[in-house]
C-alpha positions as CSV (number, residue, x, y, z in Angstrom):
1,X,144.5,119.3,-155.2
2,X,144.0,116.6,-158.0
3,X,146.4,114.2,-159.5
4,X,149.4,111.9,-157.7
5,X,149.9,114.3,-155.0
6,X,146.1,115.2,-153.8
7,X,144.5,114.9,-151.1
8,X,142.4,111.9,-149.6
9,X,140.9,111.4,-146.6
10,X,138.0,108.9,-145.6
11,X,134.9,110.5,-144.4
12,X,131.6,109.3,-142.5
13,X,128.3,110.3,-144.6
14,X,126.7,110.9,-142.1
15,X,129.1,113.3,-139.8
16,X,130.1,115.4,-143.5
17,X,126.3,115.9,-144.3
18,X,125.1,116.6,-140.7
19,X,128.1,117.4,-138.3
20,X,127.6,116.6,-134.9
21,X,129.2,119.4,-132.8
22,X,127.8,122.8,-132.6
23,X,130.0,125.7,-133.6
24,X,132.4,123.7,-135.4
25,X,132.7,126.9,-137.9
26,X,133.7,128.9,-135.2
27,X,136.4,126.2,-134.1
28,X,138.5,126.3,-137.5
29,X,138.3,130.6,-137.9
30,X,138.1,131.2,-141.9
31,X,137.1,127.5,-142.9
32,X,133.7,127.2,-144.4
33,X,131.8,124.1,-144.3
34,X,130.1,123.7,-147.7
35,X,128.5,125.9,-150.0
36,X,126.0,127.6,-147.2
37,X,128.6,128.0,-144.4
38,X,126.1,126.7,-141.8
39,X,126.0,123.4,-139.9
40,X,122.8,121.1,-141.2
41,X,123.0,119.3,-144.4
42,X,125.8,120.3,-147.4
43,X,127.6,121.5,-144.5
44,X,130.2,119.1,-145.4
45,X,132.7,118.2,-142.4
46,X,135.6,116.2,-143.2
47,X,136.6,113.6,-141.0
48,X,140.4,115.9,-141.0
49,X,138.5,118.4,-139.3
50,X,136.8,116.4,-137.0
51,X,137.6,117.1,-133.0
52,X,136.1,113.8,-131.8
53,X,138.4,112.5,-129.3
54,X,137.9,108.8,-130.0
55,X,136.6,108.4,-133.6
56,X,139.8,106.7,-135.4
57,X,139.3,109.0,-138.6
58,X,138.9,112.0,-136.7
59,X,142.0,114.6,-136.7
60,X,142.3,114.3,-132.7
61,X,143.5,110.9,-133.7
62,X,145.1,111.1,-136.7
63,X,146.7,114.4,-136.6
64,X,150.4,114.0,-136.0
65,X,151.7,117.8,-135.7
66,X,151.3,121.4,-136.3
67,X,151.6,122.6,-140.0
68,X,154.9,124.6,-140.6
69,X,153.1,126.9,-142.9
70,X,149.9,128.0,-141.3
71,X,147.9,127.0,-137.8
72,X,146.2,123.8,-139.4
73,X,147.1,119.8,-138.5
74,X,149.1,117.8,-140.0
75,X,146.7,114.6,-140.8
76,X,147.9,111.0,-141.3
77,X,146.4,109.7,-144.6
78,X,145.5,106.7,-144.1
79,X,144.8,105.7,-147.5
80,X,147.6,107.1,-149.3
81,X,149.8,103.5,-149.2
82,X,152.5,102.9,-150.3
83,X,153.1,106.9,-151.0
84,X,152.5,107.4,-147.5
85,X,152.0,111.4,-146.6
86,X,150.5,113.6,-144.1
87,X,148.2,116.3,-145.3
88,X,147.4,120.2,-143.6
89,X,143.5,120.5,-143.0
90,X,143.6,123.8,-144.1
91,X,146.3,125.0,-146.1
92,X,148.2,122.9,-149.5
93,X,151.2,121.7,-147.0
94,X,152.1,118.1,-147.5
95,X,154.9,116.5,-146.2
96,X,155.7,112.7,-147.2
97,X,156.7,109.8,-145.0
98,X,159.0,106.8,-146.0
99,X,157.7,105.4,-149.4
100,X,157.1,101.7,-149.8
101,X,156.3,101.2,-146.0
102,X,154.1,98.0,-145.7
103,X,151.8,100.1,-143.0
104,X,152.2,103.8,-141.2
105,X,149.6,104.3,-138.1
106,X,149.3,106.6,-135.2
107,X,149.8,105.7,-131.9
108,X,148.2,107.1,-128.5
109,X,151.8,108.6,-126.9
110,X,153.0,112.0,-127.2
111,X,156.4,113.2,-128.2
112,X,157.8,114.5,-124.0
113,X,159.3,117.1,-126.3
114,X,157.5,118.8,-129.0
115,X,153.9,116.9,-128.2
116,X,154.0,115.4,-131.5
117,X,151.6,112.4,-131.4
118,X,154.3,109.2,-132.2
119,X,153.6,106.9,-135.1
120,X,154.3,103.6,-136.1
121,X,156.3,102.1,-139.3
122,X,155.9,98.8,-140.5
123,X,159.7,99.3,-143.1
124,X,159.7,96.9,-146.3
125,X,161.9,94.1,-145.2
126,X,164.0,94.6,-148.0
127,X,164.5,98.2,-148.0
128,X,164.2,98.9,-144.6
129,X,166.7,101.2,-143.5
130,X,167.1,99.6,-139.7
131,X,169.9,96.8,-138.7
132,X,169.6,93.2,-138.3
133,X,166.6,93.6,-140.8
134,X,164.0,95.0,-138.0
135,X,161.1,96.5,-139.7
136,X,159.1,98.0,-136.8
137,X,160.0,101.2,-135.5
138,X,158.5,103.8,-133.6
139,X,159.1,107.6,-133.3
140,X,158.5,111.3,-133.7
141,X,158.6,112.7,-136.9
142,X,159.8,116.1,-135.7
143,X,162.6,114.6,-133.2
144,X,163.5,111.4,-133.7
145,X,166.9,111.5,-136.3
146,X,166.0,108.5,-138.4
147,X,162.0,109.2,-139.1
148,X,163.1,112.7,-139.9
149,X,165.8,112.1,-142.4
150,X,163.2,110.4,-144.3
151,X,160.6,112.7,-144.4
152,X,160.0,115.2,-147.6
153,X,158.4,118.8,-147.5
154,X,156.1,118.9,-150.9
155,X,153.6,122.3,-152.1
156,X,155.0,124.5,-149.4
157,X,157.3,127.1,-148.3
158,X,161.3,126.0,-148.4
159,X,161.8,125.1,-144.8
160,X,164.8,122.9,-142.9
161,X,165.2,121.4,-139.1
162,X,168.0,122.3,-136.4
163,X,167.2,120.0,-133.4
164,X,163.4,119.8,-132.4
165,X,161.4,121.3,-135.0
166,X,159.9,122.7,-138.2
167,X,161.5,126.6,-139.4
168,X,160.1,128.2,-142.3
169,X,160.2,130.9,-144.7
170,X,163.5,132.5,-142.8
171,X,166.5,130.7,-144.0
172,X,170.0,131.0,-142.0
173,X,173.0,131.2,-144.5
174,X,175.0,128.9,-142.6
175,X,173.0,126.7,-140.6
176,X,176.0,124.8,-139.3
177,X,177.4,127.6,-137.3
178,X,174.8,126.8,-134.6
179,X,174.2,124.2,-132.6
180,X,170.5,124.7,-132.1
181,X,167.8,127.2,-133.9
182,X,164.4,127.4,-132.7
183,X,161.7,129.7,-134.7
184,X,158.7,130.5,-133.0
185,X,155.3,131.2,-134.7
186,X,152.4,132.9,-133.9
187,X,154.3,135.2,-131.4
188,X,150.8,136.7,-130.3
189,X,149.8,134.2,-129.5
190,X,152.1,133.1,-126.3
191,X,150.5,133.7,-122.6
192,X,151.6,137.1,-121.7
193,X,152.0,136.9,-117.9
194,X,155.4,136.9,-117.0
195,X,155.5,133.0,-115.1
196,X,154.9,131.7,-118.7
197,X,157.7,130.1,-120.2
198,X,157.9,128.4,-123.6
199,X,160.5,124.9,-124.2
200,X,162.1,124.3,-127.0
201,X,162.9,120.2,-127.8
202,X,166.0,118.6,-126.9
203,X,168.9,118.6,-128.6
204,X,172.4,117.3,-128.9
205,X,175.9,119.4,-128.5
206,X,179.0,118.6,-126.7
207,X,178.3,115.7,-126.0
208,X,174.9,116.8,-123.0
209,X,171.1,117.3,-123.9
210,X,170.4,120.9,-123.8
211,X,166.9,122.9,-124.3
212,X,166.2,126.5,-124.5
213,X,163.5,128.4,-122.3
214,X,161.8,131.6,-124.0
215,X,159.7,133.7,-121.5
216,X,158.2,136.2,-123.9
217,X,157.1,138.7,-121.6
218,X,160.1,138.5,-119.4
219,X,161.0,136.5,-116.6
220,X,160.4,138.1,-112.9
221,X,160.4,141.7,-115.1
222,X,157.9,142.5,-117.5
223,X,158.1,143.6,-120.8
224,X,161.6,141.9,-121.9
225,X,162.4,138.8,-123.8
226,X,164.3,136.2,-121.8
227,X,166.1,133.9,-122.7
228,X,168.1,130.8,-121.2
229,X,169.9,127.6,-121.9
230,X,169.0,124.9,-120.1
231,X,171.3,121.6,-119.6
232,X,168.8,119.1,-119.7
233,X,170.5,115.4,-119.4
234,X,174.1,114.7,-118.9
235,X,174.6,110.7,-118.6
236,X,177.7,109.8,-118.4
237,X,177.9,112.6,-115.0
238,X,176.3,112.1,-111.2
239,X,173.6,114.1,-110.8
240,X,175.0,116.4,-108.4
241,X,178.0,117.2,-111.0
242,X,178.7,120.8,-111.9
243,X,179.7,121.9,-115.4
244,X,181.6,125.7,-116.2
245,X,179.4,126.2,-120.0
246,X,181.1,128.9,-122.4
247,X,178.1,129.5,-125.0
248,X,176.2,132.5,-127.1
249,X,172.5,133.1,-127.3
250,X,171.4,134.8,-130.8
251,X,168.4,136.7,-132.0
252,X,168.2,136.6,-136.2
253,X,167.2,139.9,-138.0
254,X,164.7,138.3,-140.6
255,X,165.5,141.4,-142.7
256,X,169.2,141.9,-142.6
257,X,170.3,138.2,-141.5
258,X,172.2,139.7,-138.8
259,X,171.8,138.9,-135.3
260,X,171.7,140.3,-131.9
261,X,173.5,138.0,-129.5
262,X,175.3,137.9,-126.0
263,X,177.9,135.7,-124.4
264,X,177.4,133.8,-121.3
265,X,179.6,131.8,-119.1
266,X,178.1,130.1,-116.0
267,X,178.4,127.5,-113.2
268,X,175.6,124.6,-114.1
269,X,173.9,121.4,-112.6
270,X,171.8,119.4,-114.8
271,X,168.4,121.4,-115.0
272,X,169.6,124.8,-114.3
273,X,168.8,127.7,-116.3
274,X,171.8,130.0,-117.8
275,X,171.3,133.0,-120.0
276,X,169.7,136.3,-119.9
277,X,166.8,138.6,-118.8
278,X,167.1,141.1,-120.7
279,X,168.1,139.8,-123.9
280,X,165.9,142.7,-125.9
281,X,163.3,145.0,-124.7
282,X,159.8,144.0,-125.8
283,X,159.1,146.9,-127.6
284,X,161.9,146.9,-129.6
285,X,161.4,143.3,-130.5
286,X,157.7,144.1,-131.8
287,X,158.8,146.7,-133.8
288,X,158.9,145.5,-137.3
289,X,161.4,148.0,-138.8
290,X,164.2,145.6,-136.6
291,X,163.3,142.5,-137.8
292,X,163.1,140.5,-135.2
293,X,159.4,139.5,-135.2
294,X,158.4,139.8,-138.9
295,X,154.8,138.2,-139.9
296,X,154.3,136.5,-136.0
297,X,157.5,134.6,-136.5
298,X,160.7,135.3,-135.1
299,X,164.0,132.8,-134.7
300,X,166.4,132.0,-131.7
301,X,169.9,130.0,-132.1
302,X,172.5,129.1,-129.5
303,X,176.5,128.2,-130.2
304,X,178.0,126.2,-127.1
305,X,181.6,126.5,-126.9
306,X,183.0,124.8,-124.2
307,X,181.2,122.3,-121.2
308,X,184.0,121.5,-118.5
309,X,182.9,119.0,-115.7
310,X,184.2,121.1,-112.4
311,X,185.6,118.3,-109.9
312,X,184.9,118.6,-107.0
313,X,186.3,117.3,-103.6
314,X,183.9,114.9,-102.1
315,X,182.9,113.1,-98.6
316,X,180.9,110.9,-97.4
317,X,180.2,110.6,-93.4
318,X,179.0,107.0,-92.6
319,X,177.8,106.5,-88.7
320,X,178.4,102.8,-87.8
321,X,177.7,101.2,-84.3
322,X,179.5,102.8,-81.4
323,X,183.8,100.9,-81.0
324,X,185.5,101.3,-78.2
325,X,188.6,99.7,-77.7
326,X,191.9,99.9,-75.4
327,X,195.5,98.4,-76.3
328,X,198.6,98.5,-74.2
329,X,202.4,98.7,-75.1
330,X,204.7,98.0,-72.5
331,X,208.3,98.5,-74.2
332,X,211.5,96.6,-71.8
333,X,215.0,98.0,-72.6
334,X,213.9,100.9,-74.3
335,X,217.9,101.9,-74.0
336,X,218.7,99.1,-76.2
337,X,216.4,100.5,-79.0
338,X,217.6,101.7,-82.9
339,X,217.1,105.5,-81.6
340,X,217.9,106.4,-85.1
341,X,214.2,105.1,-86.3
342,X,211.1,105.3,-85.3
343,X,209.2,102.3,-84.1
344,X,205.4,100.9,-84.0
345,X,203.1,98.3,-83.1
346,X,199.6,97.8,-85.3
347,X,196.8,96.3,-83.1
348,X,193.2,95.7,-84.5
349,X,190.1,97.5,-83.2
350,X,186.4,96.9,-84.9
351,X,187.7,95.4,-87.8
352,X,189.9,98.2,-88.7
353,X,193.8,98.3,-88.2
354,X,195.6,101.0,-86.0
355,X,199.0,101.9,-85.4
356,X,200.8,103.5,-82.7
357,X,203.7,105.6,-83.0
358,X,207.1,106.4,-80.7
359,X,208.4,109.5,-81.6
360,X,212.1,108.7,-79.8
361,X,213.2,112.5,-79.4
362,X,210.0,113.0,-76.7
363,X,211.0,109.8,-75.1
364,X,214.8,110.7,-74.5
365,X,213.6,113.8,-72.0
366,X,214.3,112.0,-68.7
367,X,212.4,114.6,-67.6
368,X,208.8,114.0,-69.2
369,X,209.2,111.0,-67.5
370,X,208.3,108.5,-70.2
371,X,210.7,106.5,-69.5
372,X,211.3,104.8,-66.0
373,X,214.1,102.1,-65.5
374,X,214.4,101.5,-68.9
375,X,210.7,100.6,-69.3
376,X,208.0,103.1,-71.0
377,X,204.1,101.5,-71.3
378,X,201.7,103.4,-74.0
379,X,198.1,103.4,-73.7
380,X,195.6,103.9,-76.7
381,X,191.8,104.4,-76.4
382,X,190.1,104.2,-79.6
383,X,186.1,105.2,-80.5
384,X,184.5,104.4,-83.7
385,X,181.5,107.1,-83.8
386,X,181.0,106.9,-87.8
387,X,183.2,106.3,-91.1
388,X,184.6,108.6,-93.8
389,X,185.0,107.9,-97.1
C-alpha cells in the first residue's frame, strides 16, 4: 500500500536478491517471492519474512503477534517513527501503536499468557500517559490494559478485545454481559488427540484471575468439546483456600447470535478446573448449518456470578520437646471451705500455665474417701508431647 499508511520495512540486498534458506516458498504457503516464484536472484525476500532467529530485522525478532485477520505476523516497523505501527507480512492488517513515542522496540521476553513477544516504549515526556512523568514502560500489546487501550486496528476487519486477545469478524451485541470471550481461529488446526488442551489468557472478574481451558477433541472422551474454567490466582487468599463459584460457560451461534450455554456451580482451589465435558458433540459443532464453527473460527464466553471463600476450620499440630511435670495440693480444713464455689490453684509447667479444679460435690462423699480428717491432697501429672494451635 502507498501513501501515509504503507508499508516499510528495511531489507538486506543481499538476503532479498539471494535468500539464504531453502524452501522458504514452502514455509509462507501462497506467498511468492518475486516475479519467477523460485529462490535465486529476483526472488525477493523481505526481511518481514525472514525466519533467522538472530538477525535484528528478521520477523523472528521483530514480529510481535499473530495477525487477527489471516495466519501472517504482526511486524514491528521500525522505521515508521513517530506514527509507530505494526504491519501483517501477508495480508493489509495494520494496527497502530502510541503516536509520538520517542522510540518502540522489541524485547527478547514472551507474554506467560498469550506468547506475545513484549515491547518496549520510550512515552513523550510531555504526553506520556504514565504517573509521576515516567516514560519507560514495558508490556504486551494483547494483555497488558494500558498498551492496549492505545493501540488502533487500521485496513482490516472491525474487531474488539475481552480479556486476552484479538476477536474478529463475529461481533457480540452486548459485549458487557460477559466477563470473558475467547474466539479461536484456525479450529483445524488444534492437535486432535484428546490430552491436548488449549489456554486462553488471564483475565480479571470478581475480584480472582481466571483462564479458560478448551480441549477440542474432548477431554478423557473423544469426539466432544470441553470446556472449563479455571481459577488461576487469588491473592488476597492462602493457597489451600477453597472457593464455592456460581458461573455460565457459553458457545456463540455466529449465524443467529444465540448461544448454547450451561450452568455450573463447584467446590474450587486455586488451579482447579470447573466446567463441562460434554459441552457439544464434535460433530455437531463442525457442522456449519449450527453456526458454531463458521470459516475455522468459532467463540467461547464465560459470566461468573458469585465466588464465596468457604472457611474452613483449621489446626495446626506442633510437636515440641518432651514436659513432664508433677504438682501437689494438699488442702487443711477443707470443712471450713466456701462449699458454695468452686476452688483452684494455677501452677506452671514448661512455660505454660495449668489449673486444677475441685469439683466440691465429689469431695463431700465421705465415702470416695477424698477427704480424710479434714485434709484432701491432689496430684497432677502433666506431659507436653506437641502443641495445637
Amino acid at each position: 500500500m502507498s501513501g501515509s499508511d504503507g508499508k516499510s520495512f528495511p531489507l538486506c540486498p543481499y538476503c532479498y536478491n539471494s535468500p539464504p534458506f531453502e524452501g522458504i516458498t514452502t514455509l509462507f504457503g501462497s506467498i511468492k517471492l518475486g516475479n519467477s516464484g523460485k529462490l535465486g536472484k529476483g526472488a525477493g525476500m523481505p526481511c518481514f519474512l525472514c525466519p533467522h532467529p538472530t538477525c535484528r530485522h528478521s520477523m523472528i525478532t521483530q514480529g510481535v503477534c499473530a495477525c487477527p485477520e489471516c495466519s501472517g505476523t504482526l511486524i514491528l516497523d521500525p522505521v515508521s517513527a513517530p506514527k509507530w505501527r505494526l504491519y501483517c507480512n501477508i495480508c493489509n492488517c495494520m494496527v497502530s501503536l502510541p503516536q509520538g513515542a520517542h522510540r518502540i522496540s522489541t524485547t527478547s521476553n514472551r507474554c506467560p499468557d498469550c506468547d506475545s513477544l513484549i515491547i518496549e516504549v520510550d512515552f513523550n515526556k510531555k504526553t506520556t500517559p504514565l504517573s509521576d512523568g515516567a516514560t519507560l514502560y514495558s508490556g504486551c500489546i494483547l494483555c497488558d490494559e494500558l498498551l492496549h487501550s492505545l493501540i488502533e486496528m487500521k485496513h482490516g476487519k472491525s474487531f474488539f478485545r475481552r480479556g486476552r486477545g484479538f476477536t474478529s469478524d463475529f461481533t457480540v451485541k452486548d459485549s458487557s454481559a460477559y466477563d470473558f470471550l475467547w474466539t479461536i481461529k484456525s479450529f483445524s488446526k488444534l492437535p486432535a488427540d484428546n490430552e491436548s488442551k488449549q489456554t486462553s489468557g488471564r483475565f480479571e472478574a470478581k475480584g480472582y484471575s481466571w483462564k479458560l481451558i478448551l480441549y477440542p477433541n474432548g477431554n478423557i472422551v473423544n469426539g466432544q468439546i470441553s470446556l472449563y474454567l479455571m481459577l488461576s490466582r487469588a491473592t488476597s487468599h492462602p493457597t489451600e483456600a477453597v472457593f464455592k463459584v456460581s458461573y455460565e460457560l457459553f458457545l456463540f451461534n455466529q449465524k443467529t447470535g444465540s448461544t448454547l450455554s450451561q450452568k455450573g456451580e463447584n467446590l474450587v482451589q486455586v488451579q482447579d478446573e470447573m466446567g463441562f465435558r460434554n459441552l457439544i458433540d464434535l460433530k455437531g459443532f463442525k457442522d456449519s448449518s449450527n453456526g458454531y464453527l463458521l470459516n475455522e473460527n468459532c467463540m467461547f464466553g464465560v459470566k461468573i456470578f458469585q465466588v464465596v471463600p468457604i472457611q474452613t476450620n483449621t489446626e495446626c499440630l506442633q510437636p515440641v520437646e518432651k514436659i513432664s511435670h508433677e504438682y501437689t495440693w494438699k488442702i487443711e480444713n477443707f470443712s471450713k471451705i466456701d462449699k458454695k464455689k468452686s476452688h483452684e490453684r494455677k501452677f506452671t509447667a514448661g512455660d505454660y500455665l495449668w489449673t486444677d479444679f475441685i469439683p466440691h460435690e465429689d469431695f463431700n462423699d465421705p465415702t470416695l474417701g477424698f477427704i480424710v480428717n479434714d485434709t484432701c491432697i491432689i496430684e497432677a501429672k502433666v506431659t507436653v508431647l506437641a502443641l495445637v494451635k
